[in-house]
Structure formats: C-alpha cells, structure tokens
BALOBA-1460 file (C-alpha; in Angstrom, 3 decimals):
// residues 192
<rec num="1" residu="x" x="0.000" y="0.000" z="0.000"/>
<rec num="2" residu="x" x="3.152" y="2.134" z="0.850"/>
<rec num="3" residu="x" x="4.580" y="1.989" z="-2.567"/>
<rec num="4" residu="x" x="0.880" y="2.638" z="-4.018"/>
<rec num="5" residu="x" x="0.480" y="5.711" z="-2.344"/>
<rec num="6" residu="x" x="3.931" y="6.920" z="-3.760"/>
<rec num="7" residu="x" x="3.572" y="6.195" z="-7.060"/>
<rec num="8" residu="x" x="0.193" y="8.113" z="-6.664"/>
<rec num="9" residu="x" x="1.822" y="10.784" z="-4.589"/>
<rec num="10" residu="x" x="5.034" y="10.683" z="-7.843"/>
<rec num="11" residu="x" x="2.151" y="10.913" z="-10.681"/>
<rec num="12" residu="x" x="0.167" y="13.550" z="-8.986"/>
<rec num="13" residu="x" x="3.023" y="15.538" z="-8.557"/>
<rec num="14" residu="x" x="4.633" y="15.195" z="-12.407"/>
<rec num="15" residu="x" x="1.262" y="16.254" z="-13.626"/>
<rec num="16" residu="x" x="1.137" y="19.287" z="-11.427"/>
<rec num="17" residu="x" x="4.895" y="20.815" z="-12.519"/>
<rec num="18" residu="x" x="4.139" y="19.367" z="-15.927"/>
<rec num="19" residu="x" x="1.018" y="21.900" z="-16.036"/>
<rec num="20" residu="x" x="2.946" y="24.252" z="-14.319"/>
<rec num="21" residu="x" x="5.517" y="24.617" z="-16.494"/>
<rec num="22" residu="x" x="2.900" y="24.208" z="-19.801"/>
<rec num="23" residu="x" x="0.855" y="27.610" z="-18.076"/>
<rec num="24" residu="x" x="4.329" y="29.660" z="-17.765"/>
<rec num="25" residu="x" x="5.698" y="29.025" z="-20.986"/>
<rec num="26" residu="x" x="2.488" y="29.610" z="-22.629"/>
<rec num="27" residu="x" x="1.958" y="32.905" z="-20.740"/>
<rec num="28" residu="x" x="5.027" y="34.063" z="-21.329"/>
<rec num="29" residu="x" x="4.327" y="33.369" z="-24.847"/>
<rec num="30" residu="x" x="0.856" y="35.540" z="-24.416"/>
<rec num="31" residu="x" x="2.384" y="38.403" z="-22.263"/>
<rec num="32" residu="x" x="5.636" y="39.233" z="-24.581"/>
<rec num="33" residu="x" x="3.174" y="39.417" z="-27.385"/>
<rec num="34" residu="x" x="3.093" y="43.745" z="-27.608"/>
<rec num="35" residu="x" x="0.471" y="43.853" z="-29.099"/>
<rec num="36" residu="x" x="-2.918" y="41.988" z="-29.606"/>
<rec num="37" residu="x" x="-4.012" y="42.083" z="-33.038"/>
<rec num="38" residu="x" x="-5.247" y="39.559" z="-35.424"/>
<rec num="39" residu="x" x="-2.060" y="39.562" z="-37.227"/>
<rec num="40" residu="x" x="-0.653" y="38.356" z="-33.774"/>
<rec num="41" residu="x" x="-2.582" y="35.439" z="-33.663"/>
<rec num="42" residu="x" x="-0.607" y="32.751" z="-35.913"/>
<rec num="43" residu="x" x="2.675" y="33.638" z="-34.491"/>
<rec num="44" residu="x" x="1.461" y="33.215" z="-30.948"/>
<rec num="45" residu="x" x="0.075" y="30.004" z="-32.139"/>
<rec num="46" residu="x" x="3.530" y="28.865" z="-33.739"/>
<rec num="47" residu="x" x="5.061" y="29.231" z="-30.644"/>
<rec num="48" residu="x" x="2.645" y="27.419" z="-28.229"/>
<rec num="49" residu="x" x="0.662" y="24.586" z="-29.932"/>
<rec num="50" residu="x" x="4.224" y="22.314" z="-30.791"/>
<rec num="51" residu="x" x="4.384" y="22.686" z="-26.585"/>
<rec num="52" residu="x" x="0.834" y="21.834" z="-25.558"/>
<rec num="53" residu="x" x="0.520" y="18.764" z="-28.092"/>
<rec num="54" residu="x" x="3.502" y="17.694" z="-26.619"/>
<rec num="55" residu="x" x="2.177" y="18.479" z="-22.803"/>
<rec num="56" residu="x" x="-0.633" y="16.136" z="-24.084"/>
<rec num="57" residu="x" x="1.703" y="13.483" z="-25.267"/>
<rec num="58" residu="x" x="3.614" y="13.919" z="-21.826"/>
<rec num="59" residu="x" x="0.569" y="13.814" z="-19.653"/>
<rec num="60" residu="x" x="-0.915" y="10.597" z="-21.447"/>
<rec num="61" residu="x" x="2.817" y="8.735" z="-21.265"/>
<rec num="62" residu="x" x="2.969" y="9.648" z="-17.179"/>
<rec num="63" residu="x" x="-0.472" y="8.447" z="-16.796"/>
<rec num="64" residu="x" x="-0.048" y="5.212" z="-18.962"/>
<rec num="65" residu="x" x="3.196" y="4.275" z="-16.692"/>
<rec num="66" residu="x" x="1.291" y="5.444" z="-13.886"/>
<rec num="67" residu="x" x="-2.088" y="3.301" z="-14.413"/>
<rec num="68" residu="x" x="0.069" y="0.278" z="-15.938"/>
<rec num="69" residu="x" x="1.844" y="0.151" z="-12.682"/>
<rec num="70" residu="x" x="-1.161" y="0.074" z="-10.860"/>
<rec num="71" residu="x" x="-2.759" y="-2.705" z="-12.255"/>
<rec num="72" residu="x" x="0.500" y="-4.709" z="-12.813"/>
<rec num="73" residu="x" x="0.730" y="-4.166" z="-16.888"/>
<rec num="74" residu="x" x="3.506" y="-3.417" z="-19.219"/>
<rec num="75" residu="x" x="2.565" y="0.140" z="-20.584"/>
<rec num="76" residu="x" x="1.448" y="-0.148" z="-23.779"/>
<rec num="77" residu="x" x="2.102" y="3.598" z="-24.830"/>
<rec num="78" residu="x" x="-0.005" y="6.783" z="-25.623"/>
<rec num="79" residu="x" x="-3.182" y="6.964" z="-27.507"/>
<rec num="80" residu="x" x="-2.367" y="8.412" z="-30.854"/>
<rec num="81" residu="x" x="-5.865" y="10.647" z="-30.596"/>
<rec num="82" residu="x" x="-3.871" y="12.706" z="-28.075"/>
<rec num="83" residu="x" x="-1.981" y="14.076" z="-30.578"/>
<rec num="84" residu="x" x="-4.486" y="16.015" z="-32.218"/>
<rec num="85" residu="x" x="-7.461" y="17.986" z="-30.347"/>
<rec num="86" residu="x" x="-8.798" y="16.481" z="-28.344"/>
<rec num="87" residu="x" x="-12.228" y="18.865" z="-28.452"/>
<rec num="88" residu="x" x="-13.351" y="18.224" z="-31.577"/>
<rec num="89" residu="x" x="-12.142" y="21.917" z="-32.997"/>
<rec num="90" residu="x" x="-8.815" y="22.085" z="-34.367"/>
<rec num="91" residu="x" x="-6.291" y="23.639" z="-31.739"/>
<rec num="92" residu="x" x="-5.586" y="26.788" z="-34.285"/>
<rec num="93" residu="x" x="-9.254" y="27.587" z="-33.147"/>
<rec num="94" residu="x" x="-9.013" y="27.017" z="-29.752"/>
<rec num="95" residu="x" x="-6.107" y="28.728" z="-29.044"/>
<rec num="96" residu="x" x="-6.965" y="31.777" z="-31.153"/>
<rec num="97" residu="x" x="-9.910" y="31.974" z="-27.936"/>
<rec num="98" residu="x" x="-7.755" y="34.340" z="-25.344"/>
<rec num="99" residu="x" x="-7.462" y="36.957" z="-28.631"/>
<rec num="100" residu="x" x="-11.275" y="36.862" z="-28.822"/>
<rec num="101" residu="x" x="-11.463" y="36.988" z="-25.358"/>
<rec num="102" residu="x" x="-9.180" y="39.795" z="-25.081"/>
<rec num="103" residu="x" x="-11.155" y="41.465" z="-28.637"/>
<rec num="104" residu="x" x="-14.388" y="41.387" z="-26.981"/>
<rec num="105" residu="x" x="-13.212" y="42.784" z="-23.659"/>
<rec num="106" residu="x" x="-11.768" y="45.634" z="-25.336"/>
<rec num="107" residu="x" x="-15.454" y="46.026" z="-27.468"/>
<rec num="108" residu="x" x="-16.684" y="46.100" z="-23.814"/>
<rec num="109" residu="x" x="-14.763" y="49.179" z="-23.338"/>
<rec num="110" residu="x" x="-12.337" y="47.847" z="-20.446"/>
<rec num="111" residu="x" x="-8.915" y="49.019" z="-20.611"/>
<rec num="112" residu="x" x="-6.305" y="46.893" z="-22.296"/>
<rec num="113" residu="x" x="-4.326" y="45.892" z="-19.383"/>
<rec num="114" residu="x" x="-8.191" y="44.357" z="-18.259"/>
<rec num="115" residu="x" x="-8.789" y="42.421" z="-21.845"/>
<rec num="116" residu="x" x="-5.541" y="41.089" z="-21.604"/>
<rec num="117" residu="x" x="-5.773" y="39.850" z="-18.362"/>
<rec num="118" residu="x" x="-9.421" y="38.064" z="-19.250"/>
<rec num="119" residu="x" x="-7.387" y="36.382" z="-22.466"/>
<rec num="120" residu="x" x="-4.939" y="35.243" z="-20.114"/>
<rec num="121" residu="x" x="-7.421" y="33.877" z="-17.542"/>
<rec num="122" residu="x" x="-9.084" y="31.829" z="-20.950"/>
<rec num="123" residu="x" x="-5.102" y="30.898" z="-21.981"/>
<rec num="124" residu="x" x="-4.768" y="29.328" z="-18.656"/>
<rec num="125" residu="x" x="-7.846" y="27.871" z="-18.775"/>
<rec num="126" residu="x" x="-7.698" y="25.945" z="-22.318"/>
<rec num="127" residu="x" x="-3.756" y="24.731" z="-21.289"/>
<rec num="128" residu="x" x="-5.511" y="22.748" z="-17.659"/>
<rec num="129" residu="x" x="-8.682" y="21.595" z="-19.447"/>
<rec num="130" residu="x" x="-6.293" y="20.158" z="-22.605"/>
<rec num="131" residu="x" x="-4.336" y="18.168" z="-19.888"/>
<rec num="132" residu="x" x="-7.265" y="16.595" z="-17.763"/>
<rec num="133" residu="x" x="-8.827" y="16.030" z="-21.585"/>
<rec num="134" residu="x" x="-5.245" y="13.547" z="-22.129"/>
<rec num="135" residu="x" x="-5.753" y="12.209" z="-18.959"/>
<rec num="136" residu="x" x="-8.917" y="10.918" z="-19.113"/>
<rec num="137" residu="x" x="-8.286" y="9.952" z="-22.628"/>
<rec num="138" residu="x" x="-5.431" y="7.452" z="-21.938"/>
<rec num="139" residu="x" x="-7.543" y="6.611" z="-18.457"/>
<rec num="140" residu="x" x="-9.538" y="5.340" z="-20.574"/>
<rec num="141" residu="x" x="-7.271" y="3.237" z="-22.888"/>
<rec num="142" residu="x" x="-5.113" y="2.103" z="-20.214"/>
<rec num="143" residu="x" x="-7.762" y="0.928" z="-18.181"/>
<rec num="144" residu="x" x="-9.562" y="-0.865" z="-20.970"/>
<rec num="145" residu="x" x="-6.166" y="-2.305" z="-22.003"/>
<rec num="146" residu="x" x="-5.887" y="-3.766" z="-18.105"/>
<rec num="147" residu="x" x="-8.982" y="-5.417" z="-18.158"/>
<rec num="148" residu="x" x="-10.281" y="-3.819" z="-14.939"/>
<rec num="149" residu="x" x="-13.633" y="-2.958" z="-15.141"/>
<rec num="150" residu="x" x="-14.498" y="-0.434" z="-11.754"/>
<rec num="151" residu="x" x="-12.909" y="2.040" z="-10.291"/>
<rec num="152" residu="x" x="-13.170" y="4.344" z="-6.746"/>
<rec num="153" residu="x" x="-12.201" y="7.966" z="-6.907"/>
<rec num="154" residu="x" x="-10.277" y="8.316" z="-3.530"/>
<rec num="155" residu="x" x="-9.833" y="12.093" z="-2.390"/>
<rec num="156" residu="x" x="-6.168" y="12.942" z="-2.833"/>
<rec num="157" residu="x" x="-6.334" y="15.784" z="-0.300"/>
<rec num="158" residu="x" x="-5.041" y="18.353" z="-2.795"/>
<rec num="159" residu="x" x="-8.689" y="19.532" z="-4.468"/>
<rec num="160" residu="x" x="-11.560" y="18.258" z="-3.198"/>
<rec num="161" residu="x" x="-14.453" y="20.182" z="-3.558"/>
<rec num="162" residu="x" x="-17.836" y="19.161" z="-2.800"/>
<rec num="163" residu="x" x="-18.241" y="17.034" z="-5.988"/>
<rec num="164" residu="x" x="-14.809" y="15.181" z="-5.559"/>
<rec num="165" residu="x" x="-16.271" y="14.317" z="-2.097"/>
<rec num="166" residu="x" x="-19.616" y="12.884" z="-3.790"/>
<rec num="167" residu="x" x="-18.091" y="11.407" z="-6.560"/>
<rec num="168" residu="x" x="-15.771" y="9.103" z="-4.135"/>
<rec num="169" residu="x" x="-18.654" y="7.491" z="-2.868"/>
<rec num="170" residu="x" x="-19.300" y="5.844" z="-6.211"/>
<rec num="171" residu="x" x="-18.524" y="3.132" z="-8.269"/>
<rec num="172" residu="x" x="-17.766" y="3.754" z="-11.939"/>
<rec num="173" residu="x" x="-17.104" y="1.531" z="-15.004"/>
<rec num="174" residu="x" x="-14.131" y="1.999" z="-16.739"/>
<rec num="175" residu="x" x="-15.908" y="2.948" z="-19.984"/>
<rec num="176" residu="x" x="-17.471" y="6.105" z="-17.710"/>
<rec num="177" residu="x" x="-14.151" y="7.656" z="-16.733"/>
<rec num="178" residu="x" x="-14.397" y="11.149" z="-15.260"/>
<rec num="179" residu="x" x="-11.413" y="13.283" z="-13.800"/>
<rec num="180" residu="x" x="-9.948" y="10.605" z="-11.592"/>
<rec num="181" residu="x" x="-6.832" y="11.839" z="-10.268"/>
<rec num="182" residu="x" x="-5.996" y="9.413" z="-7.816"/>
<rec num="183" residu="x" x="-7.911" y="5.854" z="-8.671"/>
<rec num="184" residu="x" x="-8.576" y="3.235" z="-6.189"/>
<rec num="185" residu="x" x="-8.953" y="-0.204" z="-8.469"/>
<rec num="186" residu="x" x="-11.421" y="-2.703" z="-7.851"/>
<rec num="187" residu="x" x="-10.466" y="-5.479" z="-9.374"/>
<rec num="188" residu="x" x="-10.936" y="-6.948" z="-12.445"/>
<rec num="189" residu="x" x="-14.234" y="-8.202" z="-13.061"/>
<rec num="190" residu="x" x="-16.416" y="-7.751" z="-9.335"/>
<rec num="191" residu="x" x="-17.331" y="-4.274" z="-8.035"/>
<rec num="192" residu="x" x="-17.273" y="-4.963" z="-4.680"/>
C-alpha cells in the first residue's frame, strides 16, 4: 500500500509541474506578445501549440506508466488521438480563444491591461482543461487495455471540492471515466 500511495503521490506531482511549467511558458508566450491584433494570432500560435501537443503526449505517457503500474501491466504507450485535439475543434481555433477573449473585452470598453488579463485567464484555462482532456483519454485506454472494469475515486487531499467528495462514494465503469486523479482499483471483473 506504501509503494501505491507513492507512485500516486510521484504521478500527482509530475502532472502538477508538468502543467505548471505548460501555463508559464504559454503565458510568457501571451504576455511578450506587444500587441494583440489579429495579425498576432498565428505567431502566438507557432510558438505554443508544438508545446501543448507535446504536454498532451507527456501527460498521457505519465499516466499510462502510472495506471500500468497500478494494475501490474507493461505500458502499452499513448493513444495516438492525443496528438491532435482532443475537443473536436482544431487547436488553431481554440487557441486563437484568449485573442477573442481579449477582442471582446476591449469592445466592452475595459482598458487593455483588463482584456488582456481576461485572455490570459481563458489561456490558462484551455492549457488545464487540454491536460485533464489527455488524462482521461489514456484513463480510458489504459484501463480498458488492463482489463479492470471499476474504479473508486479516492480524495487525494489536494482539491476536493464538494463534488470530488460525492463522486468518491461511487462506483464507476471503466468505460465512464471522469477526472480521476488518484484511482482506487477494484479489481478486475467484481465491483465490490
């Protein structure tokens, strides 16, 4: 049980500076821009879509290891879907979001150090939603590759809000994977 709760404890904490170091290099990208126009927008882009696909790719490699070691499997490797959006709208489109954020701020009539700041706020918030999207992607794969079929959400401590407290008092299937940040397996085939 010792050496489960590290390797939770190890995952858990790669994901964090993992996302931590996707937000600052992203809003560094966002906050040298100068300016904010539409001609702004594909540069910007150039510089932080290579580094969030490859966040993705990162996050669903440490959770593969991380759910493989759990359930006593050789991990199999990423989920090739991770590579590309994961939304369903390519990530040119997404990402182009904190401009229109920041566009229709300004429209507002709030000063531009206040539009920025609300394209930032949407910048930050695309970059953690992309990363629980790849983990609950290759969740999903890994645990359908392992043949377990429940799971227990356990409450890491960290984050729990009222719904992480609900949610731990359920049984899930693996093909109804939520955000499951630490995962308490139930075996293969009983949920009891």
């Amino acid at each position: 049980m010792d050496q489960q709760i590290h390797t939770i404890r190890n995952y858990q904490r790669l994901v964090a500076d993992l996302r931590r170091r996707l937000v600052a290099t992203s809003l560094r990208a966002w906050t040298s821009r100068g300016t904010y126009h539409r001609t702004d927008v594909d540069a910007f882009l150039h510089l932080v879509i290579p580094q969030l696909i490859a966040g993705r790719a990162t996050t669903a490699q440490l959770t593969d290891v991380y759910l493989s070691k759990l359930t006593n499997q050789t991990p199999q490797g990423i989920d090739p879907a991770l590579l590309g959006s994961l939304r369903g709208v390519p990530d040119e489109v997404v990402y182009a979001r904190p401009f229109q954020q920041t566009w229709r701020a300004l429209a507002k009539g709030n000063a531009l150090d206040t539009a920025i700041d609300a394209g930032m706020v949407r910048l930050v918030s695309l970059i953690e939603t992309d990363i629980q999207l790849a983990k609950q992607h290759q969740e999903q794969a890994t645990l359908t590759r392992s043949k377990v079929k429940f799971y227990r959400r356990a409450l890491t401590g960290a984050e729990n809000c009222a719904l992480c407290v609900v949610a731990s008092t359920q049984r899930y299937r693996v093909g109804v994977l939520s955000h499951a940040p630490r995962l308490r397996l139930l075996g293969r085939t009983n949920p009891r």
